[in-house]
Every structure is written in structure tokens, then in C-alpha cells.
N, C-alpha and C positions, 0 to 999 in steps of 0.2 A: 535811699536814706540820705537824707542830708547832713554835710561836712560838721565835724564839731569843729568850731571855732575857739570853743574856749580848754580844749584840752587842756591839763596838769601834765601830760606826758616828758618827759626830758628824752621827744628824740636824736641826742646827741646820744646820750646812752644805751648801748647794746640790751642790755636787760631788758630796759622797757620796748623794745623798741620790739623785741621777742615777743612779751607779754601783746603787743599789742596784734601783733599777726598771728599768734597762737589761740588767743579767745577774741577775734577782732566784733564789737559790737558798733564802730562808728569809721569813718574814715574820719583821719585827723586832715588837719590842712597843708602840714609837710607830704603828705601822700598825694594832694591834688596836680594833675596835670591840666597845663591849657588846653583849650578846646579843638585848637587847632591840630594839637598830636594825638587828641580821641576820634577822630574821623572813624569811621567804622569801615570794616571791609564787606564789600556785597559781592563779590565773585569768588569762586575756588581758583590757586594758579595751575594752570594745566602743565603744568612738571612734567616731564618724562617717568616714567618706572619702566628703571633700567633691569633688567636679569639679568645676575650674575652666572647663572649655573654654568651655563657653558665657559664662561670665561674661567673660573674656576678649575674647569678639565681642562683647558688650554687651546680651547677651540680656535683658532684665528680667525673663523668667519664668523664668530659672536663677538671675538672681540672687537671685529671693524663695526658689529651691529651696534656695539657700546658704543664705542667711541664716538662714532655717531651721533648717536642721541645726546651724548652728554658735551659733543660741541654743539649742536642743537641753542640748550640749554643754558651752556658760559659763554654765548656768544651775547644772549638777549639776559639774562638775569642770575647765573652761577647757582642754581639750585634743580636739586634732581633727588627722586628717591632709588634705591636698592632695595631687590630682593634675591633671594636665595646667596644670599651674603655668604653661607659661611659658616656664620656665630649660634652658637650652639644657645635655643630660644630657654634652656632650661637656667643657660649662665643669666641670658637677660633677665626672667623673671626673678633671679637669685639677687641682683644685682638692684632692682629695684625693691627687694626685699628688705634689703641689709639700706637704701634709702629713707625707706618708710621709716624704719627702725632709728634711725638717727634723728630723721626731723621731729619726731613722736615723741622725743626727749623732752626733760625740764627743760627751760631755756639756762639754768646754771649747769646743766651739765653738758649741753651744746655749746655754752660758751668756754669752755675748756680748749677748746679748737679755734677760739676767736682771733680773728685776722691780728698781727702787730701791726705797726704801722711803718711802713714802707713793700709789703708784702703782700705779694700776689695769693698767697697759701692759707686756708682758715675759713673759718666758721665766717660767716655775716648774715646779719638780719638788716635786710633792704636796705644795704651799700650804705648804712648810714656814716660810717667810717670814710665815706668819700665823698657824698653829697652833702648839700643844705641843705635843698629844696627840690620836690621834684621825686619823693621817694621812690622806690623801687617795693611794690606790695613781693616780696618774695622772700624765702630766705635761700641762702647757696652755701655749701661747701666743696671748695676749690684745695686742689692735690695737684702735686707734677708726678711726671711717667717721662723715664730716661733710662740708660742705660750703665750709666756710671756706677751703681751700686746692683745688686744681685737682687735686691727685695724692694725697692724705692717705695714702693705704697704701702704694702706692710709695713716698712719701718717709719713710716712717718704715721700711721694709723697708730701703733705702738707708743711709739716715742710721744705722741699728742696727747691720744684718749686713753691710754693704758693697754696690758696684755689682756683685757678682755675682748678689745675691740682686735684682734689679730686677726681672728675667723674674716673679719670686716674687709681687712686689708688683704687679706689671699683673694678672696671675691674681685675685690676692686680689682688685685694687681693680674688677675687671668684676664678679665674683661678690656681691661687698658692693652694686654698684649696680642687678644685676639684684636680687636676693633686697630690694632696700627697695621698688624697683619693686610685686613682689610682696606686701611687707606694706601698701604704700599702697590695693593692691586688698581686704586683707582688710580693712581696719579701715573702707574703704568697706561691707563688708559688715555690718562688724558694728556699725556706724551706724544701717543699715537691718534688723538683726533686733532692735533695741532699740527700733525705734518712732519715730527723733528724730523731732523738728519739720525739723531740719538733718541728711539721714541723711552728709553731708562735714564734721558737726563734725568726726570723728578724723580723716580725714585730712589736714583741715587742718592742723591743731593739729601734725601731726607732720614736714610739709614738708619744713622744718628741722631735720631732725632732728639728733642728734650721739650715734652709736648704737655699738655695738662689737662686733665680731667675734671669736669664740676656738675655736681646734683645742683639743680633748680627744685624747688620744692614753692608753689604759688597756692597760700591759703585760700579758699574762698574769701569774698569781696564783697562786703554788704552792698556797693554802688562800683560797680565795672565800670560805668559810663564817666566816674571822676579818676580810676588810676591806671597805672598799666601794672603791668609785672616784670617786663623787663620796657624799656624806651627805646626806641628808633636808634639805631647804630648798624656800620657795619664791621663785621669782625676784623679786628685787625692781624689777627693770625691767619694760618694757610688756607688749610683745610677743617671744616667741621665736621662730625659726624654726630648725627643727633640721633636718639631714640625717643620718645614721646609715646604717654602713653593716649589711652582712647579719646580723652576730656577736648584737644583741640586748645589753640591759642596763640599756635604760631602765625606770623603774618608777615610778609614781603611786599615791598613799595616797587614796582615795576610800571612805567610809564605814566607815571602822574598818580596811581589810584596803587590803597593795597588791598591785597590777596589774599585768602587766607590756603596756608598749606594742610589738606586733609591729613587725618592719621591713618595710615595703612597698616593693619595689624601685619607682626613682624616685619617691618619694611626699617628702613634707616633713612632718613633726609641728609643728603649730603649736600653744602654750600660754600663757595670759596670765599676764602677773605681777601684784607688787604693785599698782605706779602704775595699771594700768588696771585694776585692780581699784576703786582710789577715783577713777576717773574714771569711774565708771560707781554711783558712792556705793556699791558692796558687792554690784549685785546680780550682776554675774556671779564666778566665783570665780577664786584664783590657788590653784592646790594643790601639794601638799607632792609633789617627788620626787626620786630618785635614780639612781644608777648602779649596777650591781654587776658584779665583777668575772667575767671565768671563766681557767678552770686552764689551756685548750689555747690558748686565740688572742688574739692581740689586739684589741683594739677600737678605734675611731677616728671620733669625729661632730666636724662644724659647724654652730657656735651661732651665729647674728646674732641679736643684743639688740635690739632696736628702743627708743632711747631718746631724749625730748626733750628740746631745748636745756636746758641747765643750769639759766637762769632764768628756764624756761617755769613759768605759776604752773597745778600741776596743780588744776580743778576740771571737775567733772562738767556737763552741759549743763545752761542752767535748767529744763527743760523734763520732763528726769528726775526733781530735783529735788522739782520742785512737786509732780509725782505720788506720790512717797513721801512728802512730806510733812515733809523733815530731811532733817540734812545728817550722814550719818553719820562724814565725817573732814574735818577743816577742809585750808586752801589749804594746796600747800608747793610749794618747788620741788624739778625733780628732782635739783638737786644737793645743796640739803639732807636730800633721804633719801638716797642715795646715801652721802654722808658719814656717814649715822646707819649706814648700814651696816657700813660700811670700818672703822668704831672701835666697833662695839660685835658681834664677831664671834659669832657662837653664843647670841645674846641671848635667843633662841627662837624655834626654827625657827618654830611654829606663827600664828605671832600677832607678826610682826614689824613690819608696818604697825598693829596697836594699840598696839602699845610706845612707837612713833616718833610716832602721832596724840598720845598721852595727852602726850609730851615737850612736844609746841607746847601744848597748851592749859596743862599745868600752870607752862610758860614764862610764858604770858601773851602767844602770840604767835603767829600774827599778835593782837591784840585786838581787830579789829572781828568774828573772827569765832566768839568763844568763846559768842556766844547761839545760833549755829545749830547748834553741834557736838553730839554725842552723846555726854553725860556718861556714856552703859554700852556695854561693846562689847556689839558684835554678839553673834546667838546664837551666831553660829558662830565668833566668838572668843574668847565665853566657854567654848564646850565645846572649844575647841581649849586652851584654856591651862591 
């Protein structure tokens, strides 16, 4: 179908902006992407699927079989899937339950939960609260998961949408603490396909974490081929852990062409970001991906972000270090990239942790650590930028 050009829509306003992904009969022209970010994917990416079970019992000759594969994996593109995870497949179905159920909403009663402004937390219908142009065909509600209060998801499910929605929030908050459970076992892995001296440096490091959870919910798309549902980025947080149901949509940019990543029933896609990307000085990767829309169904995944406390000060092991010889991105914490994110939207997708490393050095700051940084990016953020 072709773009309506003359919409009445005010998509700066949340409302319509719902109305319009809830009964969508046209793609407006704030939805259209250029043609160059609709490239279509023709290949599946041959991921690893990694089995947890053994690793789970404690097997150490499965876990050298993980580890393995999943440096494999973060060496050429930081994506991999899991199975026999763990997670109890009755919480996930529960869990996409009480999803359905939220997005299913009027659009005033999902706007109850809508983002404030400066806030990562809240309701949104296709990031219009951040974009102009460029939209996002999707809607999301984004939640944090930390340890500072007894109940962090319930009470913010509570506090937001009322005591009806509690049931809501117990759901969430078992699911947020099974699935960190889970990330604490992979980043033990991936301690031990790096070689440390400490293979629980990560998961130490991330204990404490204070990490955030968000439903993606992508309506059907009268024309896939003008919008996405989420756009080209890579995460700037640690670790992902996604569940995705059957429909398919996810897609990775790996050597010039992207990918599309299959849905594995009960399986989890796990993908690193930025931060552990410079917590590992560069050598495994955070890569570029997306969403894309389709025309008959709808789609719906959960994303647990796996994120360190605020002003945890990210640095890579010494031990990594010494072996490469340089320190390819100096200290920061994860709230000041975080913030370098939040305000400098679309800065480039590609190369967004060189953007934000070059920010501190050319600051002056931190200062003790501008002799060990790397006055050139990477190769692979020079041929990314």
C-alpha cells in the first residue's frame, strides 16, 4: 500500500500515534524509512545453539563445549542462541500472556504508563517521544530490575497502572530474576572462553546489577517494505537476552549483508552490546540489528538488558589487557554512556561506543587514563564509520 502523504495525524502525540499502530490502515510518511535501511535479508545467520544442560549440572566438559562455541560466535558477530536454559517454559508463556494483555489495551489506558520525559521507563508508541522522523512501527514497555528494593517490578507495575495490574508485576518480577539468573551463568561462560586468569571476573562485576526489561509488541504493517519496527543499532547495554515468539523479524548486519536470526521454539537469542564489548577491550563484537515488520501478524519478543550499576566503573580484566598490549577504550561508567546515549539519539548507529570513547578522551577525562587509550579507532570502527 502506498504512503499516505496527506495524513491529519499529530504524530508528535502519543494517542494518535497508538490509534495509528492499533487499527493501522495506511503507513503515514513519519513511518517511512530510506531505501537504503530496507535492504532485505536472504540468508538465515548460522548462530551456534549452545545447550545449557549440562552446564546447569556443573559439567566442566560442557562448559569448555560452551564456552567454545560462544567464543566462536563473539569473536565474528556476538550472537548465539540457548537451550535447555533453565526457565521454566510455563513462566515464559505466562509472561507473554500478561504482554498480550497490556498491548490489547485502549491506547488511554496504556498511556497511563507513558514515558516522562527524560526517562528511560514507560509506555511508548513508536519512540515518538524521541524521534521526528524515521518512526519506529512498534509499541514498547520498558521497566528496570535491580536489587535495591524487594519488589522493583511489582511496585513499579503497581505504582504506574494500579493494584490491578500486581498479578502483572509478580509475573514480570519472577521472570526478570529467573532470566538474570541465566545471564549470570553465561557471562561465567564467557569468562572462560576468553581465557581470564579470573574466569567469575563478569560475573562478578554484574551481581549487582540494575538491568531493564521491555516488551516489544510490532502490529502488523500494511507495507513492510517502507518501515521497520525497530532500526539498525547496536545495543548499548551488556548483555541481551531475547525470547521471540514464532512470527520471525529479527535481523543482524554481519559482513556487509544481514541475516536473518531463525525462531527456535523455547530457545533464547543471546547478543552482546556495547559495554561488554569494552569490557572485553574490543575483542568480541556488539553488532548492528534490527527488526522488520510483516503485513499478516503480529509480532511480540522480550528483551532483558543485562546492565551494571550506574557507577560501576567499566574496565576490561588486567590480564586481557596485558595481552593485547592497549587499552583500546578508556574507563566510564555505565550511566555515563547510557546518558551519552539518551541525548545524542541516532549519532551513528555504527560506531557509537567510538563516538562516546573519543567524548571522554577529548574531555580530558577521566585523565589518568588518556596514555593508555587508543588515539585511532579500531579497524572495525574505522570501516564502520
Amino acid at each position: 500500500m502506498a504512503t499516505n502523504t496527506t495524513s491529519t495525524v499529530n504524530l508528535r502525540d502519543q494517542k494518535d500515534v497508538g490509534n495509528v499502530l492499533q487499527k493501522p490502515t495506511f503507513v503515514p510518511t513519519d513511518f517511512v524509512w530510506p531505501k537504503e535501511d530496507l535492504v532485505n535479508a536472504v540468508e538465515e545467520l548460522k548462530e551456534p545453539l549452545v545447550d545449557l544442560e549440562g552446564v546447569l549440572k556443573g559439567d566442566q566438559a560442557e562448559k569448555q563445549r560452551a564456552a567454545k562455541h560462544i567464543r566462536e560466535a563473539c569473536l565474528r558477530h556476538g550472537f548465539f542462541q540457548v537451550t535447555n536454559h533453565g526457565i521454566d517454559l510455563s513462566l515464559i508463556n505466562q509472561v507473554h500472556e500478561e504482554m498480550v494483555s497490556f498491548f490489547k489495551l485502549p491506547v488511554n489506558d496504556k498511556l497511563r504508563a507513558m514515558k516522562k520525559p527524560g526517562s528511560t521507563w514507560g509506555f511508548s508508541a513508536a519512540h515518538a517521544e524521541r524521534f521526528t522522523s524515521k518512526l519506529l512501527w512498534k509499541e514498547t514497555l520498558t521497566f528496570e530490575y535491580h536489587q535495591d528494593t524487594k519488589h522493583p517490578v511489582v511496585d513499579y507495575f503497581v505504582s504506574t497502572l494500579g493494584k490491578d495490574f500486581e498479578h502483572t508485576g509478580r509475573v514480570y518480577q519472577t521472570y526478570c530474576e529467573e532470566v538474570k539468573r541465566l545471564c549470570l551463568e553465561i557471562l561465567e561462560l564467557l569468562g572462560m572462553s576468553l581465557g581470564l586468569d579470573d574466569p567469575l571476573y563478569y560475573r562478578r562485576f554484574f551481581e549487582d546489577d540494575y538491568s531493564m526489561m521491555r516488551c516489544n509488541w510490532y502490529p502488523p504493517c500494511n507495507d513492510p517494505s517502507l518501515s521497520l519496527g525497530t532500526g539498525p543499532h547496536s545495543d548499548p547495554t551488556s548483555i541481551t537476552i531475547l525470547h521471540q515468539d514464532q512470527v520471525g523479524g529479527l535481523e543482524v548486519f554481519v559482513d556487509d549483508k544481514w541475516y536473518s536470526i531463525r525462531p527456535i521454539q523455547d530457545a533464547f537469542v543471546v547478543n552482546l552490546g556495547d559495554t561488554f564489548k569494552a569490557l572485553t577491550n574490543g575483542i568480541y563484537k556488539s553488532s548492528l540489528h534490527r527488526a522488520v515488520v510483516n503485513r499478516y501478524k503480529e509480532r511480540k519478543s522480550l528483551t532483558f538488558f543485562m546492565c551494571p550499576r550506574g557507577d560501576k566503573v567499566v574496565r576490561p580484566p588486567e590480564d586481557l589487557v596485558l595481552a593485547q598490549g592497549t587499552r583500546n577504550y578508556p574507563d566510564f561508567t555505565w550511566s555515563q554512556f547510557r546518558d551519552f546515549t539518551q541525548s545524542n539519539y541516532r549519532i551513528n548507529f555504527e560506531s557509537t561506543l567510538h563516538h562516546f570513547s573519543n567524548s571522554i578522551i577529548n574531555n580530558s577525562s577521566p585523565k589518568p587514563l588518556l596514555n593508555q587509550v587508543q588515539e585511532k579507532p579500531s579497524l572495525e570502527d574505522q570501516a564502520a564509520a
